[in-house]
C-alpha positions in Angstrom: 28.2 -36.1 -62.5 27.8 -32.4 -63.5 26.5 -30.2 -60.8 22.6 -28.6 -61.8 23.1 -25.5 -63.7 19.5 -24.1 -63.5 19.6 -23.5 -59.9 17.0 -20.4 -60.2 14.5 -22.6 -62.1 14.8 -25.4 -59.0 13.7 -22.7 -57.1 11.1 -22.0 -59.2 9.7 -25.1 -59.1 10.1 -25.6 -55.9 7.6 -22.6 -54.6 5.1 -24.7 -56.4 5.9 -28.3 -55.8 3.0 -29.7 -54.4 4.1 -32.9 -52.7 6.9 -33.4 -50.8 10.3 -31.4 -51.9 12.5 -34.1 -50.4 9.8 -37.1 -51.5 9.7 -40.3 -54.3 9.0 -37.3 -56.7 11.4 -34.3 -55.3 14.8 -33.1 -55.7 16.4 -36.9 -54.9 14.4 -38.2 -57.9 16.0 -35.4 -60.1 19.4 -35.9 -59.3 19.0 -40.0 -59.7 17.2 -38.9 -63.3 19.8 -36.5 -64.3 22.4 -39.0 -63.2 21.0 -41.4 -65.6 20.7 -38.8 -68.3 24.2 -38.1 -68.0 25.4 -41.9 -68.6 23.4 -41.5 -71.6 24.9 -38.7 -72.9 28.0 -40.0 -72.4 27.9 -44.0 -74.1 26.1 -42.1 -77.1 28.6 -38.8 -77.0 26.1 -36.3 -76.5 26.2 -32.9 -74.8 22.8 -31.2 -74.2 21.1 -29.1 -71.3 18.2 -30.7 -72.5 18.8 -33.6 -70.1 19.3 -31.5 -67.1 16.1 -29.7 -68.4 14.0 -33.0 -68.5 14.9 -34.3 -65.0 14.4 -30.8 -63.2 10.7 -30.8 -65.3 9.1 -34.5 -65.8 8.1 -34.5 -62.2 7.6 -31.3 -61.5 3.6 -30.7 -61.5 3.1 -33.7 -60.0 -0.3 -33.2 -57.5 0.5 -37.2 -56.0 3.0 -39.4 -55.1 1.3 -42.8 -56.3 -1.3 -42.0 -58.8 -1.2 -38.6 -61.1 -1.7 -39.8 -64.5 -1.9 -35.8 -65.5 1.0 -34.8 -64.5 2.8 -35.0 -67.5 -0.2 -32.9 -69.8 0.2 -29.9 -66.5 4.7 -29.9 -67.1 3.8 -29.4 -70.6 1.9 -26.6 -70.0 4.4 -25.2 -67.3 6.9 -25.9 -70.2 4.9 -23.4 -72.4 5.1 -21.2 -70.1 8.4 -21.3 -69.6 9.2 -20.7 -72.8 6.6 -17.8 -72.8 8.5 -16.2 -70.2 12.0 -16.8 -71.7 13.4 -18.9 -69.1 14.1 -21.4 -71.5 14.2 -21.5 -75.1 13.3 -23.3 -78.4 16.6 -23.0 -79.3 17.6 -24.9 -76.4 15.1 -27.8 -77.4 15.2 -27.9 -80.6 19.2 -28.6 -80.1 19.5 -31.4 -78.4 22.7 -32.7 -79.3 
C-alpha cells in the first residue's frame, strides 16, 4: 500500500478531530479505508488521489463514535472549505481517474 501523501492535511484534521485520534473513527480507520481504496484502484486500473482524499476526509468531523448521522453534511462543508482555501482542488476531484 502507498504511503499517505497529504501528511499536512492529517495534521490538519487532526487539531480538530473531536473523538479519539487513535479511535473506531481515527487514523487506524483511514489507513484500513485507504487500504481498501487502493485494491479498488488496482482490480479496476485506476490511479487517483481522490481515494487517499476520501479516507483522510469521510470520518473526519465526526462529533461520536456510535451515533453522528451528521457527520457526513459537516466533511462536506470542511470540504468547501478546503477547496476555499486551496488545499485541495476541483481539478483534483473532478479527475478521478
Amino acid at each position: 500500500m502507498k504511503d499517505f501523501k497529504y501528511l499536512d492535511l492529517i495534521e490538519q484534521i487532526k487539531q480538530d478531530f473531536k473523538i479519539d485520534y487513535y479511535g473506531n473513527h481515527g487514523i487506524n480507520h483511514w489507513r484500513r479505508v485507504y487500504t481498501n481504496t487502493q485494491k479498488l484502484s488496482n482490480h479496476y486500473n485506476l490511479e487517483s488521489e481522490v481515494f487517499e482524499l476520501f479516507a483522510l476526509l469521510h470520518d473526519s468531523k465526526r462529533h461520536d463514535e456510535c451515533e453522528d448521522k451528521h457527520h457526513g453534511v459537516r466533511a462536506v462543508g470542511y470540504i468547501q472549505k478546503l477547496l476555499r482555501d486551496g488545499t485541495i482542488t476541483w481539478f483534483l476531484l473532478k479527475n478521478c481517474g
